[in-house]
Residue frames relative to the residue before (quaternion, step in Angstrom):
aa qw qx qy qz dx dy dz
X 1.0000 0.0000 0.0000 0.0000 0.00 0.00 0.00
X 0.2284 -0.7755 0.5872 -0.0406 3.30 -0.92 0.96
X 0.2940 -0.5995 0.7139 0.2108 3.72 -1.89 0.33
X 0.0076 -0.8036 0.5894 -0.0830 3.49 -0.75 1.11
X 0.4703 -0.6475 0.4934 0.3408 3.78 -0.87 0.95
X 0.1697 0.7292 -0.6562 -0.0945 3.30 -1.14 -0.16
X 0.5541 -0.5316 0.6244 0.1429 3.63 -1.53 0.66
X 0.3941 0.7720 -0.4909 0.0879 4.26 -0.03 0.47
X 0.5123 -0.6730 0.5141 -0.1424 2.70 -1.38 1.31
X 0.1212 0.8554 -0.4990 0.0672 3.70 -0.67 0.97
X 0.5445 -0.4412 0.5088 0.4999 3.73 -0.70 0.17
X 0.7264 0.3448 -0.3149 0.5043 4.00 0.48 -0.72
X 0.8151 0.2153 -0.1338 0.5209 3.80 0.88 -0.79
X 0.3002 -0.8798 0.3100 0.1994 3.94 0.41 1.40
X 0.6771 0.5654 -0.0568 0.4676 2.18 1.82 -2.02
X 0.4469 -0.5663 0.5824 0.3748 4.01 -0.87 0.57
X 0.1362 -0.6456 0.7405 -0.1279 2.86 -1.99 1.45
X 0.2978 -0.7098 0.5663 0.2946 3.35 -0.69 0.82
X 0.1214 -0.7255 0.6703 0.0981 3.50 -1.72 0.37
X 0.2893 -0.5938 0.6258 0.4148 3.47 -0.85 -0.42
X 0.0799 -0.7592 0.6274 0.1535 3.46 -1.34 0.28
X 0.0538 -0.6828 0.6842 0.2507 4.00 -0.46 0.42
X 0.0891 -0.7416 0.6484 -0.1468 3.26 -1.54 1.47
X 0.0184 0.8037 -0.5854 0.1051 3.46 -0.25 1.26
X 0.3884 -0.7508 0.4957 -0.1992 2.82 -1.34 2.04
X 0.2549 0.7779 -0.5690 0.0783 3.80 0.90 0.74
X 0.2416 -0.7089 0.6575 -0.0826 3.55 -1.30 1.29
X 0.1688 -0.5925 0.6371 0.4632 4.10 -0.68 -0.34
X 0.8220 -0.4377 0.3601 0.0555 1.82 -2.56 0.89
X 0.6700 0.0109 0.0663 0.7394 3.53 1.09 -1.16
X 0.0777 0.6757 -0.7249 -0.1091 3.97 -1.41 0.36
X 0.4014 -0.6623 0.5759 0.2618 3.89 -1.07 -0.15
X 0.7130 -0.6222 0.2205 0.2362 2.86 -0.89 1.48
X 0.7371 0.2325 -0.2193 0.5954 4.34 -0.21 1.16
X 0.3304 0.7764 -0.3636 0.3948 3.15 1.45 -0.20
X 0.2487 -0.7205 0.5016 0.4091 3.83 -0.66 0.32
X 0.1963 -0.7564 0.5746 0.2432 3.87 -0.97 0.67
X 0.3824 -0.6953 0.6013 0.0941 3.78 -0.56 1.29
X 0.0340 0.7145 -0.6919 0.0979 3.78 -0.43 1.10
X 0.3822 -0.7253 0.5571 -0.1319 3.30 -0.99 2.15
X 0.1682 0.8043 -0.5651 0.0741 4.11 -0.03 0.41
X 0.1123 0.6786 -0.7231 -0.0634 3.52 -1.10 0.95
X 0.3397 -0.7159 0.5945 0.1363 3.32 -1.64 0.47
X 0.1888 0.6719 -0.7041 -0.1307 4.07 -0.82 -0.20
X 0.6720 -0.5111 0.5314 0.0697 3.15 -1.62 0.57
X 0.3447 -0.9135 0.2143 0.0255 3.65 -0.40 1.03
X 0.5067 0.4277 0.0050 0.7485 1.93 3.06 -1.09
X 0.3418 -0.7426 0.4442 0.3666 3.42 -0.29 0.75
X 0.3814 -0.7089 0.4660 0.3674 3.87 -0.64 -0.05
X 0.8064 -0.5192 0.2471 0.1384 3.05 -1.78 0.86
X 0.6740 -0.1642 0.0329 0.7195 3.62 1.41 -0.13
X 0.8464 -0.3267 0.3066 0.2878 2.97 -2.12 0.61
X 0.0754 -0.7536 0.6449 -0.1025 4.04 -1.05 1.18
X 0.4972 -0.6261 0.5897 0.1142 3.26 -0.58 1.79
X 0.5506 -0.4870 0.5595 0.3828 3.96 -1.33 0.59
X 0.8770 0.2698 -0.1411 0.3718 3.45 -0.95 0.84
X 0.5318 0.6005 -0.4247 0.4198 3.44 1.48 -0.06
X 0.7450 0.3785 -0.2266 0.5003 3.76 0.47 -0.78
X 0.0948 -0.7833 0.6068 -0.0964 3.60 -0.55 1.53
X 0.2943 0.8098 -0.4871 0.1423 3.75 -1.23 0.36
X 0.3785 -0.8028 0.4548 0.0733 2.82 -1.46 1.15
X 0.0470 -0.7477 0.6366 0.1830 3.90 -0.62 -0.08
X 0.3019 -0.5885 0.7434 0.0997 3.36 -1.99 0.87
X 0.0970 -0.8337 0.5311 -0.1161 3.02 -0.79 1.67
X 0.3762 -0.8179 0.4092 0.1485 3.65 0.03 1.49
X 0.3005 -0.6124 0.6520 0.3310 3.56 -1.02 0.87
X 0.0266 0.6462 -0.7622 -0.0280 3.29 -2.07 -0.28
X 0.6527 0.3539 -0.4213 0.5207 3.59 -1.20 0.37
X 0.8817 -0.2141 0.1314 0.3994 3.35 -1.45 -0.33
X 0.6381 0.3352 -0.3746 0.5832 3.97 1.58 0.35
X 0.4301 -0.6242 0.6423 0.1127 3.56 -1.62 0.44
X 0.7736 0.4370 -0.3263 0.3226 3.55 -1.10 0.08
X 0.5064 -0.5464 0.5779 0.3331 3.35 -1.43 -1.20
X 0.0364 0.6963 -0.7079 -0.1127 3.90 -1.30 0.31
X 0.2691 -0.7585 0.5647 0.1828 3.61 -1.31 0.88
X 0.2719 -0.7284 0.6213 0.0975 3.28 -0.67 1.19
X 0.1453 -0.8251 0.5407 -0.0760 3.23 -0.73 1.40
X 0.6217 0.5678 -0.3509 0.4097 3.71 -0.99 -0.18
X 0.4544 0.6951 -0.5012 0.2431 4.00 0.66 -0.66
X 0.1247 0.8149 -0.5497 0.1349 3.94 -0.83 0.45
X 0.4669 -0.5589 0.5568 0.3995 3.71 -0.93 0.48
X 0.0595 -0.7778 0.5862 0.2188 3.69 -0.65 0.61
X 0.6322 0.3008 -0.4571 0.5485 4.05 1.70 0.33
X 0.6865 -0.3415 0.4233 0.4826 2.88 -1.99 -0.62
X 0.1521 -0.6749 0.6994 0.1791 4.12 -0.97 0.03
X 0.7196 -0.5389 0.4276 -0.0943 3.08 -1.23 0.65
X 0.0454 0.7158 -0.5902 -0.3704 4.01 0.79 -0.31
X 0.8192 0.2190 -0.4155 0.3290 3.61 -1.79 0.92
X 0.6435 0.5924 -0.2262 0.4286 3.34 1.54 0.73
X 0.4148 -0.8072 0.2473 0.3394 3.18 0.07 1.45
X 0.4340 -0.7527 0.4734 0.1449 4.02 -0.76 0.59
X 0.0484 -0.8219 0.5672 -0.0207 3.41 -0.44 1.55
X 0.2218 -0.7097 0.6645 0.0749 4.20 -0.83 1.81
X 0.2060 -0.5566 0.8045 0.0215 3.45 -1.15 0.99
X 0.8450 0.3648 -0.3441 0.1858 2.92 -2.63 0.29
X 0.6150 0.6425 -0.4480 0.0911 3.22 0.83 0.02
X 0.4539 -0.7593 0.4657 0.0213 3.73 -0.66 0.39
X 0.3045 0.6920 -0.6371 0.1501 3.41 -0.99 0.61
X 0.2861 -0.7615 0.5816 0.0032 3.97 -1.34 0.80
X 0.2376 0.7465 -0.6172 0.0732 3.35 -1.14 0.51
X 0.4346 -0.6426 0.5839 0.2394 3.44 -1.24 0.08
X 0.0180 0.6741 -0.7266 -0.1314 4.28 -0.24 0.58
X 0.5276 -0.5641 0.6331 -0.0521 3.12 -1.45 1.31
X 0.6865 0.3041 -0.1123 0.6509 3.81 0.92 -1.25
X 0.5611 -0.5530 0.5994 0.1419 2.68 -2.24 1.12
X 0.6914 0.5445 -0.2900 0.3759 3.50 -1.11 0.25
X 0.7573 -0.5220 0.2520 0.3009 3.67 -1.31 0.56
X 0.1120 0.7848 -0.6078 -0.0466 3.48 -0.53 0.73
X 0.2977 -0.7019 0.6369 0.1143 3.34 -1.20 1.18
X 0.3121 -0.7650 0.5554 0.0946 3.10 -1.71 0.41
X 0.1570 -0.7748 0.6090 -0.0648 3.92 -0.30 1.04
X 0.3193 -0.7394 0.5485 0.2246 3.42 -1.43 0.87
X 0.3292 -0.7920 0.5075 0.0827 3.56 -0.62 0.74
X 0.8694 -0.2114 0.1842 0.4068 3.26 -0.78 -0.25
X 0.1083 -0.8341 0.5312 0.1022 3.85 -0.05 0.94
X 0.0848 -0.7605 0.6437 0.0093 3.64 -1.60 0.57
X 0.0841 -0.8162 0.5643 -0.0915 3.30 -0.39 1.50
X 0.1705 -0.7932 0.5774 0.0920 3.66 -0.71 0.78
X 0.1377 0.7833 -0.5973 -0.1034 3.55 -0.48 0.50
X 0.6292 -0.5558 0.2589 0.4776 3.84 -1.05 0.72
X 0.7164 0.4303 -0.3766 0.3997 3.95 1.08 0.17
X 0.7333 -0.1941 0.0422 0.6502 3.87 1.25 -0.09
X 0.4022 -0.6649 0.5476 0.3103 3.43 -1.37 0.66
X 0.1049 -0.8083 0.5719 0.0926 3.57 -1.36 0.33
X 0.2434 -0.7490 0.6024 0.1297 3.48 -0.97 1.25
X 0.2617 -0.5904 0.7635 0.0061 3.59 -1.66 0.93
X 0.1519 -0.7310 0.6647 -0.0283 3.08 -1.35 1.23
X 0.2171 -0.7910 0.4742 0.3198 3.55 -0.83 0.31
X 0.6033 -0.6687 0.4198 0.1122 2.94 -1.33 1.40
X 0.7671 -0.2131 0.0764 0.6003 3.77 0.26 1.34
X 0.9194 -0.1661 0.1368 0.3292 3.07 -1.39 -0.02
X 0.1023 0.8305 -0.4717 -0.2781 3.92 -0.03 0.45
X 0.5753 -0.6761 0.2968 0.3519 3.70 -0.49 -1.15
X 0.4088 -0.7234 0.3150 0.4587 3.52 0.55 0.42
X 0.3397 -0.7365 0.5561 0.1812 3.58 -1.30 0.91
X 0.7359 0.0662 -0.0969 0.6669 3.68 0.92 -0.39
X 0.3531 -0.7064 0.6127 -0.0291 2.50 -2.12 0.24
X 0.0953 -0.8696 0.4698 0.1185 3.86 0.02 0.51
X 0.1879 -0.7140 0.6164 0.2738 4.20 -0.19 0.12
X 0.0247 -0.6810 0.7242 0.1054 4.20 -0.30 0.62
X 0.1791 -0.6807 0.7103 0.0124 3.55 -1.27 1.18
């Protein structure tokens, strides 16, 4: 699990605001090559949010860059508050998800990418702010 910058952005807030985000990325250790790889993503919030959220109101996805011996992107979908939160409490989305098959031998890291959060009053996007670092790693034999 990692702290990652991000740049975010809301119908209520146009202008970019940094945030921290802690974003944890759990991948296996070693899969074999066609194998499906199962990419796991939770998220919690650094800033607490602005009023009280009912279990299930705050939903969201993250785009999580390959690197090492893969190329591209997979969108891990499904993420959601599974309690109630509080307003001035910080908001943790379990469940998210995303699948692929690497074809190639060799290390593939994993990096969060761009996040989307939907809450029942406006949705908000989070960019990362330069360069991030990869949170997992997979060995494909």
């Amino acid at each position: 699990m990692g702290v990652f910058t991000y740049l975010t952005t809301s119908t209520r807030q146009p202008e970019p605001e940094e945030a921290e985000i802690e974003i944890e990325i759990r991948t296996p250790d070693e899969l074999r090559a066609g194998e499906k790889l199962n990419v796991e993503v939770l998220l919690r919030t650094l800033h607490p949010t602005i009023k009280d959220r009912p279990a299930g109101d705050i939903r969201g996805e993250v785009t999580v860059v390959l690197g090492g011996a893969g190329e591209g992107e997979v969108l891990a979908v499904g993420l959601v508050n599974h309690n109630y939160v509080f307003g001035g409490q910080n908001v943790l989305l379990t469940g998210g998800h995303a699948e692929f098959v690497p074809e190639s031998t060799g290390t593939y890291t994993f990096t969060p990418g761009t996040v989307q959060v939907i809450t029942s009053d406006y949705p908000l996007t989070s960019r990362p702010k330069g360069e991030q670092p990869f949170d997992s790693k997979t060995e494909v034999v």
